[in-house]
C-alpha positions as CSV (number, residue, x, y, z in Angstrom):
1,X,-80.1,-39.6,-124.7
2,X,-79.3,-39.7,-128.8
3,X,-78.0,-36.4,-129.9
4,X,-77.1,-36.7,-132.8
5,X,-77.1,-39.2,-135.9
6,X,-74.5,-39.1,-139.3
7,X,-74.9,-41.2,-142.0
8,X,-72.7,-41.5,-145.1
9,X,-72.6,-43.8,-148.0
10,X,-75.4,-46.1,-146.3
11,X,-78.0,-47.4,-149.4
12,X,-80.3,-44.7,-150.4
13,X,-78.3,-42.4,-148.0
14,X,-75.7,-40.0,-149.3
15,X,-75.4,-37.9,-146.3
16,X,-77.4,-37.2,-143.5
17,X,-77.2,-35.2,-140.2
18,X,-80.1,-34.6,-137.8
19,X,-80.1,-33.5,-133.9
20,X,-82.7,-35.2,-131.8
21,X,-84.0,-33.6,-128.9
22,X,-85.1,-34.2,-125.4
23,X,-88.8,-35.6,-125.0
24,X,-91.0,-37.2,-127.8
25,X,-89.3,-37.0,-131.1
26,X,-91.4,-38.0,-134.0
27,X,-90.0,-39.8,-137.3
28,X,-92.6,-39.7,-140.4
29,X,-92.0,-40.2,-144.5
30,X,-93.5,-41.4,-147.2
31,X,-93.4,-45.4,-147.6
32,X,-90.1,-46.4,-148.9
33,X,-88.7,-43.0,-148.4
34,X,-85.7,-44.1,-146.2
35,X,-87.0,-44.4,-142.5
36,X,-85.9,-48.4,-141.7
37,X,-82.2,-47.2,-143.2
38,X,-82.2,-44.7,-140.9
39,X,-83.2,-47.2,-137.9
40,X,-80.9,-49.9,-139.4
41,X,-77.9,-47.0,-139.4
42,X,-79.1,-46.6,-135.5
43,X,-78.5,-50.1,-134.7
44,X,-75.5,-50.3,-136.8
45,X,-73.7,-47.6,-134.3
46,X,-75.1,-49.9,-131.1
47,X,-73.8,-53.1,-132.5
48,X,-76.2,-54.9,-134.4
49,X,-74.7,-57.1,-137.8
50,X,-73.7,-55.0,-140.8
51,X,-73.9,-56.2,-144.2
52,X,-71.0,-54.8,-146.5
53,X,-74.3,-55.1,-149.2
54,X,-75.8,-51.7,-147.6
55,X,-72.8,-49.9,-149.0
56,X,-74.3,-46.9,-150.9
57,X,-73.5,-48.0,-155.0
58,X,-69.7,-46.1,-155.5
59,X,-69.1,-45.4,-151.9
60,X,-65.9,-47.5,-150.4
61,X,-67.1,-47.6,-147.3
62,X,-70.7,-46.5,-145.1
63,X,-69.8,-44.4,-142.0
64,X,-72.4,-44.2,-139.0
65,X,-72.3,-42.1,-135.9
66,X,-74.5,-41.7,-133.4
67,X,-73.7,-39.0,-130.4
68,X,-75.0,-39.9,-126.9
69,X,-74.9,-37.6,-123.4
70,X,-74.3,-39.8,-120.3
71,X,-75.4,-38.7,-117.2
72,X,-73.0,-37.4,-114.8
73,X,-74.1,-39.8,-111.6
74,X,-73.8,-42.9,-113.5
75,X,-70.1,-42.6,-115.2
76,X,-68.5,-45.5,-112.9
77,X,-71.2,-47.7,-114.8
78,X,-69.1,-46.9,-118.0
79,X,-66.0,-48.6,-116.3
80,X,-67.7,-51.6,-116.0
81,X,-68.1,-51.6,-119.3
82,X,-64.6,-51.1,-120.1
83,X,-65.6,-47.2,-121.5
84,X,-63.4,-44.1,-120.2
85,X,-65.6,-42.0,-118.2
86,X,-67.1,-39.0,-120.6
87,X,-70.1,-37.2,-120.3
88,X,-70.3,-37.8,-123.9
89,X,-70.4,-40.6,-125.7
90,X,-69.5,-41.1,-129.9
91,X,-70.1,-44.5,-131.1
92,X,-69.0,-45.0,-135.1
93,X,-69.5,-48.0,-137.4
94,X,-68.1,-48.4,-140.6
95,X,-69.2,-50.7,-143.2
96,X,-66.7,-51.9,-146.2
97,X,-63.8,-54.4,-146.3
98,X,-63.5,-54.1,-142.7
99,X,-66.2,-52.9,-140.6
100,X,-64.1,-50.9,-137.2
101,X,-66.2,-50.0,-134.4
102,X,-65.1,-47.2,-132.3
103,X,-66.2,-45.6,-128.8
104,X,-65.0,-42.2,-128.7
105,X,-62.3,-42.7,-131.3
106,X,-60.7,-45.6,-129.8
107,X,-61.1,-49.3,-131.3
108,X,-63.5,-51.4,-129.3
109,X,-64.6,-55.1,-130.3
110,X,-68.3,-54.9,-131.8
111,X,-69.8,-56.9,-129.0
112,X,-68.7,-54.4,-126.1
113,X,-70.5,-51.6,-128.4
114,X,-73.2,-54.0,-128.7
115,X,-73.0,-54.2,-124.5
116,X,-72.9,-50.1,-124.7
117,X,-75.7,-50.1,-127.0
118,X,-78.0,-52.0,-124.6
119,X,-77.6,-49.5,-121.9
120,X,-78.3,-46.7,-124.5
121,X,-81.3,-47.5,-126.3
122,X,-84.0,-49.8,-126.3
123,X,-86.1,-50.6,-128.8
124,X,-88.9,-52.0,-130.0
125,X,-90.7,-52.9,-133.7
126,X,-90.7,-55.2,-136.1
127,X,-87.5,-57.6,-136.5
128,X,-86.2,-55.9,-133.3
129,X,-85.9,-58.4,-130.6
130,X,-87.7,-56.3,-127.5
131,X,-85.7,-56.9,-124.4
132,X,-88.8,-57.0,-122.0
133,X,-89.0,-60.6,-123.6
134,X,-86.4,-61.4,-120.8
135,X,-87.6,-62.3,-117.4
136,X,-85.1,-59.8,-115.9
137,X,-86.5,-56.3,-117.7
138,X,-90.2,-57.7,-116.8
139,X,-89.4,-58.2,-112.9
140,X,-87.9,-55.2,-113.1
141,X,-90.4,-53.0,-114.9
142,X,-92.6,-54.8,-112.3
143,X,-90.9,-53.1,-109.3
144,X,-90.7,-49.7,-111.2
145,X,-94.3,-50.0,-111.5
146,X,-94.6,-51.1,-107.6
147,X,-93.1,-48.0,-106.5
148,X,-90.2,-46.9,-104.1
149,X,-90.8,-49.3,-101.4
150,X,-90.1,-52.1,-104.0
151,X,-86.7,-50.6,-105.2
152,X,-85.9,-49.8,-101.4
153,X,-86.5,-53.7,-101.2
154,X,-85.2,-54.7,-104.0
155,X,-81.8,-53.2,-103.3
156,X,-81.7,-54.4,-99.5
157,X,-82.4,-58.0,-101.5
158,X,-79.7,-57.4,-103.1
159,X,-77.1,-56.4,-100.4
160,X,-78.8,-58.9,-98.4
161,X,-78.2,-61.9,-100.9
162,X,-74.8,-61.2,-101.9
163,X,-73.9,-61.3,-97.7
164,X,-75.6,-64.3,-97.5
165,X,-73.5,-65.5,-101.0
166,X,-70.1,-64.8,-99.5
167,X,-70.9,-66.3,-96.0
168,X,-72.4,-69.5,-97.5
169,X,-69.0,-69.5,-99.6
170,X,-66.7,-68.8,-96.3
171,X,-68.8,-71.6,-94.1
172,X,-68.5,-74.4,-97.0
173,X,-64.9,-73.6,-96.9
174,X,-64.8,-73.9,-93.3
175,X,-66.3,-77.6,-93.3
176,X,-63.8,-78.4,-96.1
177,X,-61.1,-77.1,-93.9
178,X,-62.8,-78.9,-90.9
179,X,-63.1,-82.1,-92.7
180,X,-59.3,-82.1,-93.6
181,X,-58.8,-81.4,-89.9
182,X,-60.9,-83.6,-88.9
183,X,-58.4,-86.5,-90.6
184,X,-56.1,-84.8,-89.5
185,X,-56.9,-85.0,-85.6
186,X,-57.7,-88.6,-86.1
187,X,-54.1,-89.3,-87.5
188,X,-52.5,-87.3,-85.0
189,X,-54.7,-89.3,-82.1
190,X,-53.2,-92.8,-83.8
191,X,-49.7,-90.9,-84.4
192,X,-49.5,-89.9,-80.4
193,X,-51.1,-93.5,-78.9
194,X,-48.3,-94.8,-80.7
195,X,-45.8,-92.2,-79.8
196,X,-46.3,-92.0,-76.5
197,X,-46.5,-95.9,-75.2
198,X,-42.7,-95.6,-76.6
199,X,-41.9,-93.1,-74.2
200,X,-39.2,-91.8,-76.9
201,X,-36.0,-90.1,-75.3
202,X,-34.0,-87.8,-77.6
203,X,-30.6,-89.5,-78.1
204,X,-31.8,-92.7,-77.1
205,X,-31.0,-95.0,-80.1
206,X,-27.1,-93.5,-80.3
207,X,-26.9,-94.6,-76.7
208,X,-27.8,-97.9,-77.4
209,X,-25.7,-98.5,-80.0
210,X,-23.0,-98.1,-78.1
211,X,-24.2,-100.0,-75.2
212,X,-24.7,-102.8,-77.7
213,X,-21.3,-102.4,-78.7
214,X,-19.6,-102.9,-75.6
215,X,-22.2,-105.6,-75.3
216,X,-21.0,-107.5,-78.4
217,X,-17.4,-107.3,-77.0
218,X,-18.1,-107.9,-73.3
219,X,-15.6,-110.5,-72.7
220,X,-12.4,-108.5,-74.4
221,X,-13.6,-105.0,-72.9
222,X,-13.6,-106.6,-69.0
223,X,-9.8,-108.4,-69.7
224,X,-8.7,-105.3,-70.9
225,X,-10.1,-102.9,-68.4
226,X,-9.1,-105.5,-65.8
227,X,-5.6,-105.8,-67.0
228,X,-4.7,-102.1,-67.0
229,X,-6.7,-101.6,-63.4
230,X,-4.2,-104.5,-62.2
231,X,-1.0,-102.4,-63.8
232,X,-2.2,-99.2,-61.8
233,X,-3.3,-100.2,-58.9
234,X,-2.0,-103.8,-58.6
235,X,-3.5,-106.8,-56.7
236,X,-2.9,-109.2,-53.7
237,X,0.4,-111.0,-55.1
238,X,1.5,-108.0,-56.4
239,X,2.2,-104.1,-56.0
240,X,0.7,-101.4,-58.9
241,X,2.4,-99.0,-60.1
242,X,0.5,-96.4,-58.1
243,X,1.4,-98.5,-55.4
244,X,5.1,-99.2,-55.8
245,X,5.5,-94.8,-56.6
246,X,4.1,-93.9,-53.6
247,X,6.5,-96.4,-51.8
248,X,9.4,-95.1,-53.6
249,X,8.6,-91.5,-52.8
250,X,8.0,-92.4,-49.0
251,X,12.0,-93.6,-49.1
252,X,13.5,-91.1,-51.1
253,X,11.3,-88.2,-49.1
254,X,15.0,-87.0,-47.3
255,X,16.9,-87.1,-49.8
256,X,14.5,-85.3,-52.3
257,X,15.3,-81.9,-50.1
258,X,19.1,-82.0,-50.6
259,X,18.9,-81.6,-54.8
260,X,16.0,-78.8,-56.4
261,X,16.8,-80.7,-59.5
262,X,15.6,-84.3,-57.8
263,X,12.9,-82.7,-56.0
264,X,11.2,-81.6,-59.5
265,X,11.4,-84.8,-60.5
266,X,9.1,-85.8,-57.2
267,X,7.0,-84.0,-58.4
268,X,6.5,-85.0,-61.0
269,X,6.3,-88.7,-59.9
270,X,3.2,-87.3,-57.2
271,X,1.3,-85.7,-60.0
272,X,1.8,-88.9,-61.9
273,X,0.3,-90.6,-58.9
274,X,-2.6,-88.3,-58.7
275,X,-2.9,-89.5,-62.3
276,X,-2.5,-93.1,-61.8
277,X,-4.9,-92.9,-58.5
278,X,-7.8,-91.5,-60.8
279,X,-7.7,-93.6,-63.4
280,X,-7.8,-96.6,-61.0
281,X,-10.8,-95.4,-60.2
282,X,-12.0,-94.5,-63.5
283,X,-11.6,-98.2,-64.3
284,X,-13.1,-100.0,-61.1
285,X,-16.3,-97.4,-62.4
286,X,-16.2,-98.9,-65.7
287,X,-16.2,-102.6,-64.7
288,X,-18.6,-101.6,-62.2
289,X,-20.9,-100.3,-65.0
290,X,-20.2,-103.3,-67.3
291,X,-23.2,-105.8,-67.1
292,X,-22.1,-108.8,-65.3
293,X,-23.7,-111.2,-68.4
294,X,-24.9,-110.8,-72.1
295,X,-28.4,-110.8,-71.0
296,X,-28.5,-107.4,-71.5
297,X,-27.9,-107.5,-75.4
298,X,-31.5,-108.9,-76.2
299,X,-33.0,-105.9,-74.4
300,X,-31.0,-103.6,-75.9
301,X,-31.0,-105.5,-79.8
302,X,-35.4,-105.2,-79.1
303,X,-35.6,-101.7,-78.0
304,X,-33.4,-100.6,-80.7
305,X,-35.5,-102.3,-83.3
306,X,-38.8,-100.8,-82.0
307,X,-37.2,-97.3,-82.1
308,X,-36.3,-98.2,-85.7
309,X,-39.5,-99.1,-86.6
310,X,-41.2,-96.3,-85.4
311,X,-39.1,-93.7,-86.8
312,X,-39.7,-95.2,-90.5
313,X,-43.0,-94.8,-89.7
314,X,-42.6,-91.0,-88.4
315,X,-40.3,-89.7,-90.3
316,X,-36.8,-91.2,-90.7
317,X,-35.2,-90.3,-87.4
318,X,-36.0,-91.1,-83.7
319,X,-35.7,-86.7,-83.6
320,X,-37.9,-86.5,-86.6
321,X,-40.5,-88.9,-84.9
322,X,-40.4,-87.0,-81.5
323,X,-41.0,-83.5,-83.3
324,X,-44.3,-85.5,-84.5
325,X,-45.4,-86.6,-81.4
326,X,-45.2,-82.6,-80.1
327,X,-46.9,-81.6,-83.2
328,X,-49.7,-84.2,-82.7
329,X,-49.9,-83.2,-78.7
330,X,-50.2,-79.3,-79.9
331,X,-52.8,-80.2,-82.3
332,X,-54.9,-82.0,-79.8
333,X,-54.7,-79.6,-77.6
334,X,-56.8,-77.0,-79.7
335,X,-59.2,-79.9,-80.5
336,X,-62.7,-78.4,-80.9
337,X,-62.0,-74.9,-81.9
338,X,-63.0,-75.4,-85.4
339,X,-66.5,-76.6,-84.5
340,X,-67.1,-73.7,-82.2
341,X,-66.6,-71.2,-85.7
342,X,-68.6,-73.6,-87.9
343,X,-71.2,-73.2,-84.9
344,X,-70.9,-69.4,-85.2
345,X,-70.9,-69.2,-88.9
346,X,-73.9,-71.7,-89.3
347,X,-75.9,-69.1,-86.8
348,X,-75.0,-66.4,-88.8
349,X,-76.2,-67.5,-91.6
350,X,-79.0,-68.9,-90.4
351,X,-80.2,-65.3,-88.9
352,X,-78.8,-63.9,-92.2
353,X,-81.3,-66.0,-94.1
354,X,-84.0,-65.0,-91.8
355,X,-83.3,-61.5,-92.9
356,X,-83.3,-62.3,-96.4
357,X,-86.4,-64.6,-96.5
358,X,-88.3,-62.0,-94.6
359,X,-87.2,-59.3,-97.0
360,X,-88.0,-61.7,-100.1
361,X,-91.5,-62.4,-98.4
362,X,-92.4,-58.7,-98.3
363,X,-91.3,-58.1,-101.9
364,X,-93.3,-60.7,-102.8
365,X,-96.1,-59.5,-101.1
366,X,-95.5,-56.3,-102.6
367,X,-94.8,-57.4,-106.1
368,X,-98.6,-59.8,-106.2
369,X,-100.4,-56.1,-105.7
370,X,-98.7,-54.5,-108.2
371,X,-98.8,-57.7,-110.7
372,X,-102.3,-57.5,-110.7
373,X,-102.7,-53.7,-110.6
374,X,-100.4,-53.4,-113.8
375,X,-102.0,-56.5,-115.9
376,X,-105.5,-54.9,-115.5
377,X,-104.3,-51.6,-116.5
378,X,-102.1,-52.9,-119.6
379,X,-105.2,-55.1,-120.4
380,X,-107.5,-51.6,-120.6
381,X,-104.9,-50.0,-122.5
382,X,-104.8,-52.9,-124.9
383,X,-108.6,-52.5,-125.2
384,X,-108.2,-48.8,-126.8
385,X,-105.4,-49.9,-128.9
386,X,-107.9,-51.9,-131.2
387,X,-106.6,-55.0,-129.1
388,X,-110.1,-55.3,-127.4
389,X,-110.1,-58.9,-126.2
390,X,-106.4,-59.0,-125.6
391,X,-105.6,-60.0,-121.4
392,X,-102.3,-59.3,-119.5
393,X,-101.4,-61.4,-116.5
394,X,-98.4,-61.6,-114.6
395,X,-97.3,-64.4,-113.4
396,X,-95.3,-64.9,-109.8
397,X,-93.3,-68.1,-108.9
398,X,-90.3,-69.7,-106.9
399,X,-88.1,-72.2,-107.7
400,X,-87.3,-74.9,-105.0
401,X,-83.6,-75.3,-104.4
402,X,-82.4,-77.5,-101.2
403,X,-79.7,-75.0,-101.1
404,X,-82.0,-72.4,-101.2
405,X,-83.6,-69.9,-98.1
406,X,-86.0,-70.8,-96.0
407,X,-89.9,-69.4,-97.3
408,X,-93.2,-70.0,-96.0
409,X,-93.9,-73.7,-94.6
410,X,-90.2,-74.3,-94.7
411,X,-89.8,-74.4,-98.4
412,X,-86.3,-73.4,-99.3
413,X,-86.4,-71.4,-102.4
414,X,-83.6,-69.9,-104.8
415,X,-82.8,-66.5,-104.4
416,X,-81.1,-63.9,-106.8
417,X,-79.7,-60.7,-105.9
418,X,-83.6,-59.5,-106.8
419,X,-85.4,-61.6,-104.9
420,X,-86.6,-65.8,-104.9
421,X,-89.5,-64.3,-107.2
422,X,-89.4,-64.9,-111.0
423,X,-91.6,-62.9,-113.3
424,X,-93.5,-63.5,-116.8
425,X,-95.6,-61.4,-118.6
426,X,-98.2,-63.7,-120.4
427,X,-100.6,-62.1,-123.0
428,X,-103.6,-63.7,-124.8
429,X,-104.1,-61.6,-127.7
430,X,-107.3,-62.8,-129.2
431,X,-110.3,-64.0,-127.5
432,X,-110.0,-67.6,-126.8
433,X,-106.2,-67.6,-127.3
434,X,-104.8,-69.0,-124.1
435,X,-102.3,-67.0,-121.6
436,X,-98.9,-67.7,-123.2
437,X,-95.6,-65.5,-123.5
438,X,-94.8,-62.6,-125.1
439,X,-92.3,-64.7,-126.6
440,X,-94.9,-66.8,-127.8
441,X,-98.0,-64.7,-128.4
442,X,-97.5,-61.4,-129.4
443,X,-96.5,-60.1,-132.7
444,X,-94.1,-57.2,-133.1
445,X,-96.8,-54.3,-133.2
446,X,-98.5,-56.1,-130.5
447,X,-95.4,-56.5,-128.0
448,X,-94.6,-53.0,-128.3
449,X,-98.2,-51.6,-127.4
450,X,-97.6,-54.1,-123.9
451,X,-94.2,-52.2,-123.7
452,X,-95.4,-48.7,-124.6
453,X,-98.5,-49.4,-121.9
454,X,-95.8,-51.1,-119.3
455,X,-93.1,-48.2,-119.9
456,X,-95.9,-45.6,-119.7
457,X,-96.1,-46.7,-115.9
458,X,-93.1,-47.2,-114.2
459,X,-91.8,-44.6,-111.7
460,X,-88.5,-44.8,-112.3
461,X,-86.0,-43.8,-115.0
462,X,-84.8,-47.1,-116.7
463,X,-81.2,-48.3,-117.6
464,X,-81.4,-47.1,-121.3
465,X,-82.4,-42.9,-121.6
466,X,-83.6,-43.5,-124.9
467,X,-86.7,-45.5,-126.5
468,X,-87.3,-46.4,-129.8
469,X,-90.4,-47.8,-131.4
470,X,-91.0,-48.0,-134.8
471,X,-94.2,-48.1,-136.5
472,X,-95.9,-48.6,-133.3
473,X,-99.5,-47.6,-135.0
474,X,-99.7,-49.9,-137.6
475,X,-103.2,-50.4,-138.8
476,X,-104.7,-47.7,-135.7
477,X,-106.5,-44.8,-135.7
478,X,-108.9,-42.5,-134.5
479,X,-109.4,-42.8,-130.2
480,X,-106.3,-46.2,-130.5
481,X,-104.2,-43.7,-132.2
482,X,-104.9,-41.3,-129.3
483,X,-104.0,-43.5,-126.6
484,X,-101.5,-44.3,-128.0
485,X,-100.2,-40.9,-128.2
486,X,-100.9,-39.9,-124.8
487,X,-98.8,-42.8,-123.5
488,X,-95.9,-42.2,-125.4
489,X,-95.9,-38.5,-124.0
490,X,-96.1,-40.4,-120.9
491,X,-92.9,-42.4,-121.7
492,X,-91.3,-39.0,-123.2
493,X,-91.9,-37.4,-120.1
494,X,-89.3,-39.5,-118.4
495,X,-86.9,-40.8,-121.2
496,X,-86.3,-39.5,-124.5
497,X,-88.6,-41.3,-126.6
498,X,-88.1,-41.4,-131.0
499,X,-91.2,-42.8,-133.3
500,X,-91.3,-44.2,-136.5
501,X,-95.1,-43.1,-137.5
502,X,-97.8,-42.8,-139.9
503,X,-100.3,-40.9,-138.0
504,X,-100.6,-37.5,-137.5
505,X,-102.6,-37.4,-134.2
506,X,-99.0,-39.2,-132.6
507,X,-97.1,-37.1,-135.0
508,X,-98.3,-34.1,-133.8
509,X,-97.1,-34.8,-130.2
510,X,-93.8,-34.9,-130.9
511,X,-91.9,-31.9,-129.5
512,X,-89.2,-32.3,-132.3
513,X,-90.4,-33.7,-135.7
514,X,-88.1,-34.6,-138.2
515,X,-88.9,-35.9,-142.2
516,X,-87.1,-38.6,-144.5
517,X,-87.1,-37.4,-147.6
518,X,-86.2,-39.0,-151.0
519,X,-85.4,-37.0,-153.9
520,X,-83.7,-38.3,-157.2
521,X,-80.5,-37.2,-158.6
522,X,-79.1,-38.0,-162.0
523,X,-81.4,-41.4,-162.0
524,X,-80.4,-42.3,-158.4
525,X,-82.4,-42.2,-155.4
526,X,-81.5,-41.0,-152.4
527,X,-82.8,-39.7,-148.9
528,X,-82.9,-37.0,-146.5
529,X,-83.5,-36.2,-143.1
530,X,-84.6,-32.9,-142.3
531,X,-86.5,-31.1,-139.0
532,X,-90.1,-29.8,-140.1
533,X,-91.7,-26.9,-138.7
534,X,-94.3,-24.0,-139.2
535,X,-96.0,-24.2,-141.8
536,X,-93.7,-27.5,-143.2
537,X,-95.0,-29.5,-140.3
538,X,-98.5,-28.5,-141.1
539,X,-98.3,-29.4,-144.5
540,X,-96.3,-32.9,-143.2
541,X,-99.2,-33.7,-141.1
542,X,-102.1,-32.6,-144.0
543,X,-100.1,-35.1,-145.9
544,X,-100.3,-38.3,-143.1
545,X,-104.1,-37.0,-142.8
546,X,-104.8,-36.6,-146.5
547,X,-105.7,-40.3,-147.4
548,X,-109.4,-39.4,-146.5
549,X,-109.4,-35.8,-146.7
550,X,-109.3,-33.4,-149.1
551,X,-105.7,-31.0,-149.3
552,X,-107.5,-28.1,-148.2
553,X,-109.1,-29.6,-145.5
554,X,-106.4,-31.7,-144.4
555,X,-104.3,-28.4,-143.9
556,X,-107.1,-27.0,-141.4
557,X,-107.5,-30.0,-139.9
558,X,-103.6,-30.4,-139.4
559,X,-103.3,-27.0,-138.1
560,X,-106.2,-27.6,-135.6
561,X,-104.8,-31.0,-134.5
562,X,-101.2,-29.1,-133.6
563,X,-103.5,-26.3,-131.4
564,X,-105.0,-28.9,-129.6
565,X,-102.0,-31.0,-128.6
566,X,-100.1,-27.6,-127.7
567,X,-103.1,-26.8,-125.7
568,X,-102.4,-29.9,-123.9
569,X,-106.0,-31.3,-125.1
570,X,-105.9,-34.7,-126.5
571,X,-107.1,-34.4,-130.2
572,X,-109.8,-36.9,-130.7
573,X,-112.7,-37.6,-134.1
574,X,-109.3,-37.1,-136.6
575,X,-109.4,-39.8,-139.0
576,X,-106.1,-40.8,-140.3
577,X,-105.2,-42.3,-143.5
């Protein structure tokens, strides 16, 4: 809710200060008194494009402030908007060489006041572009209008869609990740065929390369180990040397107990012996294990190559290409998992979207009653605000998306966080104008009577606490001017409501009622804005009725008007000028 508003330096404005109040505040003056300057400084602290031209004639600079409450149960909204959390809120504008917006003294950019702004106040008049031109305010003041089981709806909708979003997101990631795996599997399938008809043995290839070593030098290595066998353990012409020590020891055995010294050396010559014995043996072994022919070097020279092959292929190594193979066989062995969670998360979503689709259906269903319950009372309202062949309708449709949830008849429809329903308000002002946009058909008085009659009707508080409309009554009067009145004492009941008029029957409504006033001063102009009451507000009203009355009746009539709207009786037969 506004306040308070400051002005300095701004045009006709030297300084003004003026609290606004809770309810229906009421705006009048004389034409060309100042009233627009004082919107235009309103929409200068919310945002809106200043021109350095508006700078008051001597002043350096124009200085606007407008004070704002925020409720207490909606200050985590504020951190959204990148706002400290304060109960209340100070925006200032300046306009001069450099035009610094502020929110509660700190520097802010002028399109996050401008985002502030649209949260704080909406308004509606001429030049002002009325945000119930968007689809979004009109499905929404659609559902205020429907009632509680709408919001209640509209909220599950919303927690609905956004659970259906994020598990639509974590399944398509799933089938990416499946389809990766999926090549994957088939490489590791083609990886282990191949692997495994090798039958690769860690260490294998080292082994054969020394095996095709001693292969190479067959001949040599057989002569050589057959030579030394012959020195150790001799052959049929002649004695070894294992042979020939064991004689000698079996001669000498008597003599080897008469000298210790000798007798070492025995032993000696038995350990050498032992030595001799083994190694005989260690050499018939070898030339056992030698192949009798070089047959064997082609097997060995093939298998070499196709281990070689296959670990370029896998890696580098033979090791590297049998840590592959166990990969692949690890791999296959959880084969399938990943299509039992796509499974599960497909029928999840698919009950999810059953939830949301039946939601979205009775939202609908909701929202068609209260479309043409609401166009048929905006269209009467229209009617007694001298807009008598004027026609509301509101218009429900769904877009098709193939991505979409499943509707009636197995449609799949786009959905939102409110709903697969989209919204427009379509107006024919004149008789035989055809249904067309506000966008497109209604002028700037006009769109704000559809607003004032929409607002008048919903039944809930909106986003923005505070409503403007300026110069709502142009060209009413009489039982239009009434209605008119009444319904923005509807509005005011819920949301502070502030209006720019020229009648008295809506200016004697208003619970606060405040006067721009210009006055010269040493040949310059320059307004004022100043609260009116007693017998000032009766003489302000005897001046909005006195275009067809005389003073002195006008005065009487005033005063009679302000009896009857504090009476709670709406004032009807009062002709204003």
């Amino acid at each position: 809710m506004l306040l308070e508003l400051r002005v300095r330096g701004l045009a006709v404005i030297e300084s003004a200060q003026c609290a606004f109040g809770d309810g229906l505040n009421v705006l009048t003056g004389e034409t060309g008194s100042g009233k627009s300057i004082l919107l235009a400084a309103l929409g200068l602290a919310l945002g809106d494009r200043g021109d350095p031209q508006m700078v008051r004639q001597g002043a350096e600079r124009a200085l606007v402030s407008a004070t704002f409450s925020w409720p207490d149960d909606q200050t985590e909204q504020l951190a959204g908007l990148g706002v400290a959390p304060a109960e209340v809120l100070v925006l200032t504008r300046e306009l001069g060489p450099r035009s610094p917006a502020r929110i509660n003294g700190g520097l802010v950019p002028a399109s996050q006041l401008r985002e502030l702004g649209e949260r704080l106040v909406e308004r509606h008049g001429q030049g002002t572009a009325s945000r119930w031109l968007r689809e979004s305010d009109q499905r929404a003041g659609l559902d205020g209008y429907a009632g509680a089981r709408a919001l209640e709806l509209r909220a599950a909708v919303a927690e609905l869609e956004r659970n259906h979003r994020l598990l639509a997101q974590k399944l398509a990631v799933a089938q990416d990740r499946t389809l990766a795996e999926a090549s994957h599997l088939a490489g590791a399938r083609s990886d282990l065929a191949e692997l495994e008809a090798v039958r690769l043995i860690p260490g294998e290839d080292h082994r054969l390369r020394e095996e095709r070593e001693r292969l190479l030098h067959l001949v040599r290595l057989q002569e050589a180990a057959e030579g030394l066998r012959r020195a150790v353990v001799g052959s049929d012409a002649d004695l070894g040397a294992a042979d020939a020590i064991a004689a000698e020891l079996q001669a000498g055995r008597p003599a080897f107990a008469i000298d210790p010294e000798l007798d070492r050396s025995r032993v000696q010559a038995e350990d050498a012996l032992a030595i001799l014995r083994d190694l005989g043996l260690q050499l018939g072994s070898y030339l056992e294990r030698l192949p009798p022919d070089q047959g064997r070097l082609e097997e060995v020279e093939e298998r070499l190559e196709l281990l070689e092959r296959v670990a370029r292929r896998h890696g580098g190594t033979l090791e590297e290409a049998i840590r592959r193979r166990e990969a692949a066989r690890q791999l296959l062995a959880v084969e399938g998992t990943a299509g039992l969670d796509l499974r599960e998360l497909g029928a999840q979503l698919e009950k999810l979207g059953e939830r949301l689709a039946a939601s979205c259906q009775e939202l609908t269903e909701i929202r068609s009653g209260a479309a043409t319950e609401l166009a048929a009372e905006v269209t009467r309202d229209l009617h007694q605000m001298l807009m008598p062949a004027a026609e509301l309708r509101v218009r429900l449709w769904r877009d098709e998306d193939p991505e979409g949830v499943t509707g009636p008849g197995g449609v799949r429809y786009r959905v939102s966080a409110d709903g697969w329903d989209r919204v427009q308000f379509l107006l024919a002002a004149n008789r035989g104008d055809p249904l067309r946009p506000l966008t497109e058909a209604a002028s700037g008085g006009e769109l704000s009577r559809v607003v004032l009659a929409v607002l008048a009707r919903l039944s809930i508080r909106a986003e923005a606490g505070t409503v403007v409309f300026d110069e709502i009554d142009e060209g009413l009067g009489g039982e239009a001017a009434n209605r008119v009145g009444d319904l923005l004492l509807q509005v005011a009941g819920q949301r502070q409501v502030i209006c720019v008029t020229h009648l008295a029957t809506i200016a004697a409504r208003g619970r606060r009622h405040l006067r721009v006033r210009k006055t010269e001063s040493q040949g310059r102009s320059m307004s004022h804005l100043e609260p009116v009451e007693g017998e000032e507000r009766v003489n302000e009203l005897a001046r909005l009725l006195a275009g067809k009355a005389t003073p002195a009746a006008a005065r009487h009539h005033a005063a009679e008007l302000l009896a009857a709207v504090g009476a709670g009786v709406a004032a009807s037969g009062v002709e204003d000028g």
